[in-house]
N, C-alpha and C positions, 0 to 999 in steps of 0.2 A: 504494500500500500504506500501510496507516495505519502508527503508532507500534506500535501493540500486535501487527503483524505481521497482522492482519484484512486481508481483501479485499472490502470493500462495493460491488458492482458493477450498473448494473442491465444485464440483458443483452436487453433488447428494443428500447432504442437509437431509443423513440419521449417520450421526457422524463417518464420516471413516467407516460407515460398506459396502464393495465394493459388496461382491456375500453373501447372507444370505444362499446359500443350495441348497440342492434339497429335499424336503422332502419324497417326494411320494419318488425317485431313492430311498434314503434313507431306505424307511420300505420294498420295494418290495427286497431289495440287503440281508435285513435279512432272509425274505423269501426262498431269494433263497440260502442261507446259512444255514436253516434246510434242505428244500430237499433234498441240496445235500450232506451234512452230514448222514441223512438219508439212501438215498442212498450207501454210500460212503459202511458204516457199513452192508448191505445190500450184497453188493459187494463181501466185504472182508468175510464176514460171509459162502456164501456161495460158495467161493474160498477154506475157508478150509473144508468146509461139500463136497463138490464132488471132492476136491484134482485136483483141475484146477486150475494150474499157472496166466493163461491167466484170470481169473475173479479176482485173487491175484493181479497181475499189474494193473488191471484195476480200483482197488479200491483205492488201495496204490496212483495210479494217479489222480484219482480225489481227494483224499485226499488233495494234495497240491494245488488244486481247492479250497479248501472248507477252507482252510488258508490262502490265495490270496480275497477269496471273503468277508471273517469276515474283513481282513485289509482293504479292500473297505467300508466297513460298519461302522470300530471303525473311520477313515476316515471324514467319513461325521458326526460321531458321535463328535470327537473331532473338525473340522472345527465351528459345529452350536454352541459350547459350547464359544468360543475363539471368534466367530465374532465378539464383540465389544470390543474385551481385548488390550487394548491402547497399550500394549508391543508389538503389533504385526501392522509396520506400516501401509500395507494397508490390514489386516484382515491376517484370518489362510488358508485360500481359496487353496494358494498351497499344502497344506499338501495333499488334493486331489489329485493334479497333481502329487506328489508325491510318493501317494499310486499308480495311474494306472501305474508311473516308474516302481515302484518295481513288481508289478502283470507282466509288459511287461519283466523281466528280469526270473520271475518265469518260466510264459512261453513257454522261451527260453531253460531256464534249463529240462523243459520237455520235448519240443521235441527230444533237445538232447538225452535224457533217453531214449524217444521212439526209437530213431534212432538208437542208441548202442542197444537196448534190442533186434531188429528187425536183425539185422545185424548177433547178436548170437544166436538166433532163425534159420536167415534160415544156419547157419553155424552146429548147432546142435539143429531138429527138434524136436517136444516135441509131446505126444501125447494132444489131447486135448477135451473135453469132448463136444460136438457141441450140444446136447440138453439141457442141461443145462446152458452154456454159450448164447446160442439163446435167453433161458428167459429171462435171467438178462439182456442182451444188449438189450433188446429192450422194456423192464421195464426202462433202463438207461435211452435210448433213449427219451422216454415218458415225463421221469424226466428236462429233459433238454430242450427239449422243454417248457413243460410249465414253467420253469425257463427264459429261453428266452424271453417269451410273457411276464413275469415279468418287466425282464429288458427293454424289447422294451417299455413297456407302462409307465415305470418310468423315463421318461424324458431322454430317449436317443435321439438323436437329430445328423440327418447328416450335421449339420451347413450350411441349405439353410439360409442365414440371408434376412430380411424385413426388409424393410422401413418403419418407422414410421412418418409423416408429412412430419419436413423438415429434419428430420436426415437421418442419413447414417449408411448402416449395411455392417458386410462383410461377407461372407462365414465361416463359424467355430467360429465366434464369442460365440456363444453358443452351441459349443461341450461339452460334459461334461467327460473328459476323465475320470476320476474317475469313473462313469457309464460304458463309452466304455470299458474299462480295464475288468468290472467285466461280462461284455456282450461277449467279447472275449472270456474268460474262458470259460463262459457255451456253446459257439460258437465251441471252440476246445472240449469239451465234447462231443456235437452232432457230431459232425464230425468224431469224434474215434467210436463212436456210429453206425455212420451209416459204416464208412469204417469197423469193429467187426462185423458188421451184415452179411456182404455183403462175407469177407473172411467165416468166418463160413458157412454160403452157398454153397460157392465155393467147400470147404472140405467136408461137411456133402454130396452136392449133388454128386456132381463129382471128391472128390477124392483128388481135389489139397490145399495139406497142405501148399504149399507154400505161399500162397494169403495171409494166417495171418501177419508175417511178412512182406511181399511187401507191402501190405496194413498199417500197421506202419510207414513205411519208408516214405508211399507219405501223412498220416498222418501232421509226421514230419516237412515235408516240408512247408506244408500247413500253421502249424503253425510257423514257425522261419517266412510266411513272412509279416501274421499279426502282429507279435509280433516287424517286423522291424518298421513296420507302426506308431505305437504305441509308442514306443521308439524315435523314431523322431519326432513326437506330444507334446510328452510333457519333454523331452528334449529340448524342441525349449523353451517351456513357462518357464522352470527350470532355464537356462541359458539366459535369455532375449532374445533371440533370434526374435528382433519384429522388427528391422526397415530395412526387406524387405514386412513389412504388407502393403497391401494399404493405409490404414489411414495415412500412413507417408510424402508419396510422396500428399496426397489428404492437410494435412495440411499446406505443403509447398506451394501448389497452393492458399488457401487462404489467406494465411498470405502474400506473393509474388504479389498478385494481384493490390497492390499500385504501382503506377513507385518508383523507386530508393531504396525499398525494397528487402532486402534480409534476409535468415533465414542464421546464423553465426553457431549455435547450435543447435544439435535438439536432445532428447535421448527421447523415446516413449518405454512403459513395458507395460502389462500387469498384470494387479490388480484382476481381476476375470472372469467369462468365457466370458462376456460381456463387459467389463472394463476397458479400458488402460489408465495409466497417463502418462501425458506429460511435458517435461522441453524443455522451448526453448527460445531461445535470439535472437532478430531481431533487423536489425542497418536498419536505415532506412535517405534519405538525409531530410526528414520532418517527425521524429516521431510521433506515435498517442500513448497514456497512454497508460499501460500496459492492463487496464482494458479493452478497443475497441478492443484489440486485442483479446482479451479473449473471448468478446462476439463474433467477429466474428468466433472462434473457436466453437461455442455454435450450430453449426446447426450440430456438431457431435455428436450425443447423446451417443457414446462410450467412449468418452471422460468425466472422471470423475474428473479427478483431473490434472488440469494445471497451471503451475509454467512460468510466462515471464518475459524476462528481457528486456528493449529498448536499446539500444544504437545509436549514432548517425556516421550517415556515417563519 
């Protein structure tokens, strides 16, 4: 117990390390960062062997796929390196959330690219070469897919949270946005994918050039509104953004639960995807130690690290 009667405790009893990784997310994100490199080059290669624009952008655009998903990779690479690295006070864990920021703003800048590039498409029509472009999109397509099933089986996770005994979980506790981010990407890949296959179609069977671009545009759309999703996600965990979480209003009810208690202060963060620590100062007209309070905080197993302080009504 300190001088000022606080209890600074960490209660996961693994030395400040809050989130150790994802490992499997980890090797399958490399994975899917040869395919789609592979690919990419694939793309571009034979954009200029048939002199179609259209497999040209296609490539060049997953290219910044295949930059977006290595940063997800170095990512998890540097987080697992830095886990116990004391400079960092509750581990490197954000630097994940802060790779799926920057993938979420990548994109944005894409779609925009699609959007502009579709707009002067159908402003000035291009020819386009529809057998050839058929192969590769749906070569692409293939590609992406099984990237996909990568990313889904590497600890993607839509934060249904469980209970474990007597704890308490929430919804998204164990999102892994740094995985999401990188599952977006190959998610806007198939979907240029599929929308490519589809205009092509449209042109090769019946004529209408115009589907390639329209097909772009609703692309476009598609992606700015994952990408808004995503960007609110972990913008929220970047900037603290935690005490409309449940855990908050739920700790106040247990701490609250004596008569003549009240919670004075309360600031709750998140530490890892699973994680939050808490600082909070309760006045009470008959205090209990810092420590009672602590433990009754103890049936939050989300709770990793909490800081009390008593005071008296």
């Amino acid at each position: 117990m300190a001088p000022d009667g606080s209890v600074d405790r960490n209660m996961t009893g693994h030395d400040h390390v809050y989130d150790r990784g994802n490992p499997l997310g980890e090797r399958n994100t490399w994975r899917v960062v040869v395919l789609t490199a592979v690919m990419m080059l694939v793309e571009v290669a034979a954009g200029y062997w048939f002199n179609s624009m259209a497999l040209l952008a296609d490539g060049w655009h997953m290219g910044t796929h295949v930059a977006a998903l290595g940063l997800t990779a170095v990512a998890y690479a540097f987080a697992r390196r830095h886990a116990a690295d004391p400079r960092y006070a509750f581990g490197a864990w954000k630097l994940e959330v802060l790779a799926g920021y920057t993938s979420a703003v990548v994109l944005v800048l894409v779609a925009l690219y699609m959007a502009v590039e579709s707009v002067l498409r159908l402003l000035n029509p291009q020819e386009i070469h529809y057998e050839e472009a058929l192969f590769v999109a749906v070569t692409g397509l293939v590609v992406n897919l099984v990237s996909a099933f990568l990313l889904r089986g590497g600890g993607h996770d839509h934060g249904h949270g469980h209970g474990h005994g007597h704890g308490h979980h929430h919804g998204h506790d164990h999102d892994d946005l740094n995985l999401r981010a990188a599952y977006l990407h190959v998610l806007t890949d198939a979907l240029t994918s599929v929308l490519a296959i589809a205009a092509l179609l449209g042109g090769k069977l019946l004529a209408w050039g115009w589907m390639d671009p329209v097909m772009g545009l609703v692309g476009a759309g598609v992606i700015l509104v994952w990408s808004r999703g995503l960007l609110r996600d972990t913008g929220r965990v970047l900037l603290d953004r935690e005490m409309d979480h449940p855990v908050v209003a739920e700790i106040r009810e247990v701490l609250e639960a004596e008569p003549g208690t009240r919670v004075t202060d309360l600031h709750v963060w998140r530490v890892g995807r699973a994680s939050f620590a808490c600082l909070v100062c309760v006045a009470a007209d008959a205090p209990l130690t810092p420590d009672e309070y602590r433990k009754r905080l103890c049936i939050h197993e989300e709770l990793v690290h909490v800081t009390v302080e008593v005071c008296r009504n």
